[in-house]
N, C-alpha and C positions, 0 to 999 in steps of 0.2 A: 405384442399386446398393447392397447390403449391404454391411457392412465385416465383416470378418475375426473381429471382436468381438460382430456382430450375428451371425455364424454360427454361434458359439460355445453364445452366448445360446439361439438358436433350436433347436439338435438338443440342449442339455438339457431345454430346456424341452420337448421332443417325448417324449424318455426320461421324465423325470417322470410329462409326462401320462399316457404308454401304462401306467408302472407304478402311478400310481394308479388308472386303467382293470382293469387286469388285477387288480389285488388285491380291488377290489369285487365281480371277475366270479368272482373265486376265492373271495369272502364267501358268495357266494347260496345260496341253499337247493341241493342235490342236484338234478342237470339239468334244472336253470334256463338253462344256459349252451347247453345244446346243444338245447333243447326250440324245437322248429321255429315259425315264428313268422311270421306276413304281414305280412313284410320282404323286399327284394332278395335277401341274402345267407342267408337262412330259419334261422339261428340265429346268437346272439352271436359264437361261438367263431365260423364260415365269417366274418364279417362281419372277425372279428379277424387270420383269414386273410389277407383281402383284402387290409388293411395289411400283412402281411410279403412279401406276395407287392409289390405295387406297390412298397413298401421296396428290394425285390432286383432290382427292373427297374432303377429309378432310380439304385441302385449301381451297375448295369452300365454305364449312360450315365454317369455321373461316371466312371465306370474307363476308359470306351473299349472295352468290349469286348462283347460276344454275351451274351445270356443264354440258358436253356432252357425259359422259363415261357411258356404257349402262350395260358393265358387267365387273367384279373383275377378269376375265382371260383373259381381254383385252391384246393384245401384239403391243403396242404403237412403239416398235423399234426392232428388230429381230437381230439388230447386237450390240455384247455388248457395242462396242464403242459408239454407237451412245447412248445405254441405260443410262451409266455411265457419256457422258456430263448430258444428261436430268436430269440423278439423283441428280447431283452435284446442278443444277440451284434449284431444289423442296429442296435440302437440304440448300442450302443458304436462301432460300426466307422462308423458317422455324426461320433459326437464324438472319437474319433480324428481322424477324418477332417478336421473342421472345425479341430483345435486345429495342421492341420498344412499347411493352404488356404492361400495370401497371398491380399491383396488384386488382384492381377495374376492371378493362376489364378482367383478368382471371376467376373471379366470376361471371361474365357475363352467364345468359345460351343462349343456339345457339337453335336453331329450326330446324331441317332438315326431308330430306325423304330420307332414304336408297334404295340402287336400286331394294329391294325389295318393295316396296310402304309404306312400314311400316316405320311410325313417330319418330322422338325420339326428345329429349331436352338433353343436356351436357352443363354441365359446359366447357369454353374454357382451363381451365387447367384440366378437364377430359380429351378434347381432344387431348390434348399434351399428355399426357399419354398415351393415348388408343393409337396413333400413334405410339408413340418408343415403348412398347411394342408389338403390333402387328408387329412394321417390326422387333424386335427382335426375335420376335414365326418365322416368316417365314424367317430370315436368319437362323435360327438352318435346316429349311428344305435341305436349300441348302449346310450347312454343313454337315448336314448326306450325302447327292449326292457325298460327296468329298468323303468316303469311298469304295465306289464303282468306282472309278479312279482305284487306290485307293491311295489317298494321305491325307493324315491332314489336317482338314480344320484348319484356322487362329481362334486366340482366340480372341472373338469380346466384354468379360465381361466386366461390369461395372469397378471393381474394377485396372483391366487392363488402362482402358480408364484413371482414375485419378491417377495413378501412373505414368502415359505417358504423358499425357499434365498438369492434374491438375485441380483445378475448375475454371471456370469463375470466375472472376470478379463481 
């Protein structure tokens, strides 16, 4: 299980990556971001979706409560500015969230139903995990996209992340 300190860690280091993410998708040439692409999610910006959208599920099961999002390719904002505040608000309300978790509520398990009706139970510090790894799986999608620009995507590694800011507190 995670400690209190490793949650901390983990939804900065999530915030970071997204907004170094975001700020490279916000570099690129003139729609590059939205220019459809044979990928899952057919453009950066939906793929970027994806994480806020999975972001707000996941908050719901941490909260205990119902969400309203019906599918994982939901495109909640079409234009990346409008994406990138949303994501900013989902990524603070994360590190909130974490700087206010005990070690006793991380061990906690959650009950939910995924949008496929199928049940599960997590521990809350599964779910913090399963979250910054999954947006990490799907920011690599949008970094292979950068290829096909073709320009470098930004390096979004862990080991980056603490040589940059460092650990929490």
């Amino acid at each position: 299980m995670m400690s209190t300190q490793d949650a901390r860690m983990l939804t900065r280091y999530n915030a970071w990556a997204n907004k170094t993410l975001f700020d490279a998708v916000a570099a690129l040439p003139a729609g590059e971001a939205t220019k459809p692409r044979p990928t899952l999610f057919k453009t950066m910006v939906n793929t970027l979706n994806h994480l806020q959208v999975t972001d707000l599920i996941w908050q719901a099961h941490l909260e205990g409560r119902e969400h309203e999002l019906k599918a994982l390719n939901t495109v909640l904002h079409e234009k990346l500015e409008d994406l990138w505040a949303a994501q900013q608000a989902i990524d603070r309300w994360y590190i909130d969230w974490s700087d206010r978790v005990t070690d006793a509520s991380l061990a906690e398990v959650v009950r939910f139903t995924l949008l496929s009706g199928n049940k599960g139970e997590m521990s809350r510090s599964d779910i913090v995990f399963h979250v910054v790894n999954h947006t990490s799986y799907h920011r690599g999608f949008v970094a292979d996209l950068f290829f096909q620009v073709p320009v470098t995507p930004p390096l979004t590694d862990l080991p980056i992340f603490l040589r940059e800011v460092g650990r929490p507190a």
